[in-house]
C-alpha positions as CSV (number, residue, x, y, z in Angstrom):
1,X,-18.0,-25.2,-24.4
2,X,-17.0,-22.9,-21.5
3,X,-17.5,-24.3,-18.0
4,X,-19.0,-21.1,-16.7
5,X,-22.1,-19.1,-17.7
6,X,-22.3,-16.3,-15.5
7,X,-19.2,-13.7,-14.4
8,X,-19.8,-11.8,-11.2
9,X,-18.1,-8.9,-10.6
10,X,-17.1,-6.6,-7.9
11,X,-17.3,-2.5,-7.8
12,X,-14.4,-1.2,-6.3
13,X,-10.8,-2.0,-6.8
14,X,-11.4,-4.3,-9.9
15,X,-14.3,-2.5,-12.3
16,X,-13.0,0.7,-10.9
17,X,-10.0,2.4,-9.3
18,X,-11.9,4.1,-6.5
19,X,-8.9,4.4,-3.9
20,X,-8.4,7.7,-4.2
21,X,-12.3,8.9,-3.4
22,X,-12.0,5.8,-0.3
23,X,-9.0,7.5,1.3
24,X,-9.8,11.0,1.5
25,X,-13.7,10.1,2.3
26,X,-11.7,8.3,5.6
27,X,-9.2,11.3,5.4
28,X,-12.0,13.9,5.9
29,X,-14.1,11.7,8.8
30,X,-10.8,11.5,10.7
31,X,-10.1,15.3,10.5
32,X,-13.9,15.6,11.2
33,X,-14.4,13.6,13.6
34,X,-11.0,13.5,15.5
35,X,-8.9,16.3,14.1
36,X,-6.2,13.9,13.1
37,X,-5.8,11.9,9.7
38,X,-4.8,8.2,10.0
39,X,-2.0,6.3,8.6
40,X,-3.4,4.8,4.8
41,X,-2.3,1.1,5.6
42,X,-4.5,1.3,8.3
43,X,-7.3,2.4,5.7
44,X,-6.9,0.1,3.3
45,X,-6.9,-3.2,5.4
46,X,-10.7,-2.0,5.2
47,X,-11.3,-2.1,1.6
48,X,-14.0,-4.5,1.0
49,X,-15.7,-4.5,4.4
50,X,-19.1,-2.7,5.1
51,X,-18.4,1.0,6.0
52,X,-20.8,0.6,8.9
53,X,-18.5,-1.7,10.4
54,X,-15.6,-0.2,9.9
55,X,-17.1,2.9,11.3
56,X,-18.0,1.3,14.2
57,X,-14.9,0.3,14.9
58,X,-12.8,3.1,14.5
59,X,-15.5,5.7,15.7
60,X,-16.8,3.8,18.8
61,X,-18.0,6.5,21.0
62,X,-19.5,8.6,17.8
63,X,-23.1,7.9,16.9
64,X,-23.0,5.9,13.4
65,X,-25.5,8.2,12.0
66,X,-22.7,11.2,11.9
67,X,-19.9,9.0,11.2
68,X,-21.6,7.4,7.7
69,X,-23.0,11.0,7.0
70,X,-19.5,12.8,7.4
71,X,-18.1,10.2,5.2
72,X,-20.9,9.9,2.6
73,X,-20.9,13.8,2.3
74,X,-17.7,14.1,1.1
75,X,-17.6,10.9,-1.2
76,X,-21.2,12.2,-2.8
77,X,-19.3,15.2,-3.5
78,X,-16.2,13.7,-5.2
79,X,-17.0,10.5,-6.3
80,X,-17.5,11.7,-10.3
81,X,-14.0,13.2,-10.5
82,X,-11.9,11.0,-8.7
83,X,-12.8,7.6,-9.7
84,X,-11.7,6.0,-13.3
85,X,-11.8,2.5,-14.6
86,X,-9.0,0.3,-14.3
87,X,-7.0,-0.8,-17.7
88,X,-8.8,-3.3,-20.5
89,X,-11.7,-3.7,-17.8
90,X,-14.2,-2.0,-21.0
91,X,-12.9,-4.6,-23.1
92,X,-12.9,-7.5,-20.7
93,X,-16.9,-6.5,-20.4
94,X,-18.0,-5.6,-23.7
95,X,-15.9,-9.1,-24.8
96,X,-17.7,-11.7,-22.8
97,X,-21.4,-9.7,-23.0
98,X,-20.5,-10.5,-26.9
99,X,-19.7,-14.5,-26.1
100,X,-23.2,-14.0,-24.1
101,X,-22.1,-14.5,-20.7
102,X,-24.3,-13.4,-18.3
103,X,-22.8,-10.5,-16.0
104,X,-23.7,-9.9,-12.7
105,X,-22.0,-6.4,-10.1
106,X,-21.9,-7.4,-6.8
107,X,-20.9,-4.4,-4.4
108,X,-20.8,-3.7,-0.8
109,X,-21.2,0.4,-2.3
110,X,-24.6,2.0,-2.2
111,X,-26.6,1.9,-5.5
112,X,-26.4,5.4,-5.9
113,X,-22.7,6.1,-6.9
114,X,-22.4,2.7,-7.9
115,X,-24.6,3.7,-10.8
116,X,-22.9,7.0,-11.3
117,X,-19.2,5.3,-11.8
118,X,-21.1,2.8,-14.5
119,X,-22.9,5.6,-16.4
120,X,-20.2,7.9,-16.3
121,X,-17.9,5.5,-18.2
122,X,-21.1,4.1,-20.0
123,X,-20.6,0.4,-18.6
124,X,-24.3,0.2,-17.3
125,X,-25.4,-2.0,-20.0
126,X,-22.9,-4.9,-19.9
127,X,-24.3,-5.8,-16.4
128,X,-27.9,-8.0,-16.6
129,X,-28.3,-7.7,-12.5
130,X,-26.5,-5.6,-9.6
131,X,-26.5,-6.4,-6.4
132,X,-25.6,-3.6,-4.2
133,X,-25.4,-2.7,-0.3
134,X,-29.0,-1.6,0.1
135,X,-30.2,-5.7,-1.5
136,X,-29.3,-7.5,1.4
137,X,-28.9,-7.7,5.1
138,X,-26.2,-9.7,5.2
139,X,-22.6,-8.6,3.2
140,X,-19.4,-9.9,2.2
141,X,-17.9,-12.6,3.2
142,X,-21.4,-13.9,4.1
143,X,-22.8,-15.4,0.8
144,X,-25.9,-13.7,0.6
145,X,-25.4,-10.9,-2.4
146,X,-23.5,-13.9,-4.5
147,X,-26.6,-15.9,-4.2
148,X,-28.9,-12.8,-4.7
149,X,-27.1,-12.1,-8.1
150,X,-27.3,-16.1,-8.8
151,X,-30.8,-16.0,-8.3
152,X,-31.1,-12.4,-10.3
153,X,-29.5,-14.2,-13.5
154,X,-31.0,-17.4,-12.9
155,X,-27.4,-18.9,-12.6
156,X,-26.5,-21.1,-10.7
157,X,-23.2,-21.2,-8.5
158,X,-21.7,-24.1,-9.7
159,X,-21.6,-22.3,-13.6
160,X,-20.5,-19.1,-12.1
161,X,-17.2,-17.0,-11.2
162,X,-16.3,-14.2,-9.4
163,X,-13.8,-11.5,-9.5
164,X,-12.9,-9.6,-6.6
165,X,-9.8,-7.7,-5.2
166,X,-10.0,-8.5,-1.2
167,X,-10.4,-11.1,0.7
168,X,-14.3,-10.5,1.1
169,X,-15.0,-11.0,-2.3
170,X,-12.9,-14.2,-2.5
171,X,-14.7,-15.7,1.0
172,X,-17.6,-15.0,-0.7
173,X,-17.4,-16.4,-3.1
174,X,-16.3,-19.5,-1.5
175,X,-18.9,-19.4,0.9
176,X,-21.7,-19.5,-2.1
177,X,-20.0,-22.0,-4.3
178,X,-18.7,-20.0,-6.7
179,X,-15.4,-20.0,-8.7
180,X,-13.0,-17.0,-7.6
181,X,-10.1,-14.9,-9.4
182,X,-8.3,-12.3,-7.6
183,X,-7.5,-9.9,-9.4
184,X,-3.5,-8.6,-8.5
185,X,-4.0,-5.0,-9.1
186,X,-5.7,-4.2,-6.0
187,X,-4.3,-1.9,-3.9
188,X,-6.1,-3.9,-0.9
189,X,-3.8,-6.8,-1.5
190,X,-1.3,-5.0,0.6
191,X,-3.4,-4.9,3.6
192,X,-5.4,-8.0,3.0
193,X,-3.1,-11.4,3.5
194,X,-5.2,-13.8,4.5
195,X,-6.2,-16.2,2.0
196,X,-4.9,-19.2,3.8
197,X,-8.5,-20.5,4.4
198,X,-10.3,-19.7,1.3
199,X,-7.4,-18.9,-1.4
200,X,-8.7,-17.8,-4.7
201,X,-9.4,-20.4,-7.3
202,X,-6.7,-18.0,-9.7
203,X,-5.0,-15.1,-10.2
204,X,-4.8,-12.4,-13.1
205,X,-2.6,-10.0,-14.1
206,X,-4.5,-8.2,-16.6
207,X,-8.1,-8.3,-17.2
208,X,-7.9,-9.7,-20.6
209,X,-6.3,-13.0,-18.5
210,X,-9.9,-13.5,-17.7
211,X,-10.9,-14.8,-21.2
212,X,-7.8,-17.6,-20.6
213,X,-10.0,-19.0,-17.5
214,X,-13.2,-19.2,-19.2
């Protein structure tokens, strides 16, 4: 008998390779906003973090309102063609929604194009409850959407796991109790070092490595 129940999943950078729609969604805002595109390391360190944060921080003296709506203009726009699923992550979910796992999204995205990327690859069904930006007030590393999705699925965390590609997902996991893998092809893993505090529980190559865990 598996020691896990329930598989939590993020959105971006482990479901789906969405680094090329991130980048030039910052790209545009910068040329926007500051007529001036900014160096991609510096971009990714904020994979994983709320974008109103990060726009706060980078746009300071630019009302939030026409920062998000520069960005989110341009994402809407290009989402559907420049997003694709990362390798054997179909098979990873159609293979434990067959063992009867319960499967949970958590995101930091917006519902809207979250749902777009899982009905354009036809993925909508594997998931029993998403939890995405607009469900909570609080986000990653803060354990609040873990323990919305817990409570979605009627799991609880100690029968639970979570895969995530930054160190948000892994922190938040933590913070809620929950069993974490990191998943190595994220791109954010070149910006994001710190895992000294809360280091993932383990580490996959491949998503098929998954099924070794449970």
């Amino acid at each position: 008998m598996s020691k896990f129940d329930t598989i939590l999943f993020d959105f971006d950078g482990t479901i789906m390779d969405t680094n090329n729609v991130i980048i030039m969604s910052w790209q545009h805002t910068f040329r926007t906003l500051e007529n001036r595109e900014e160096k991609v390391d510096n971009i990714v360190k904020t994979f994983g973090e709320p974008l109103e944060i990060t726009m706060k921080r980078f746009f300071p003296d630019v009302p939030v309102e026409r920062s998000l709506e520069t960005y989110r203009s341009f994402h809407r726009d290009n989402f559907g063609e420049l997003i694709k699923m990362f390798p054997g992550m179909r098979e990873l979910l159609a293979e434990v929604k067959k063992r009867g796992y319960k499967i949970g999204l958590v995101t930091s995205r917006l519902l809207p194009t979250t749902m777009e990327g899982l009905e354009k690859y036809d993925i909508i069904d594997y998931f029993d409850g998403i939890v995405a930006a607009e469900d909570t007030t609080k986000h990653k590393p803060d354990p609040e959407p873990v323990n919305i999705a817990l409570k979605k699925l009627g799991s609880s965390a100690g029968r639970a796991i979570m895969l995530g590609d930054t160190m948000f997902d892994i922190k938040c996991a933590a913070n809620a109790g929950v069993k974490s893998v990191l998943v190595s092809w994220s791109l954010a893993l070149k910006g994001q070092k710190d895992f000294v505090d809360n280091a993932p529980d383990y580490i996959i190559d491949k998503a098929e490595e998954l099924l070794e865990i449970l």
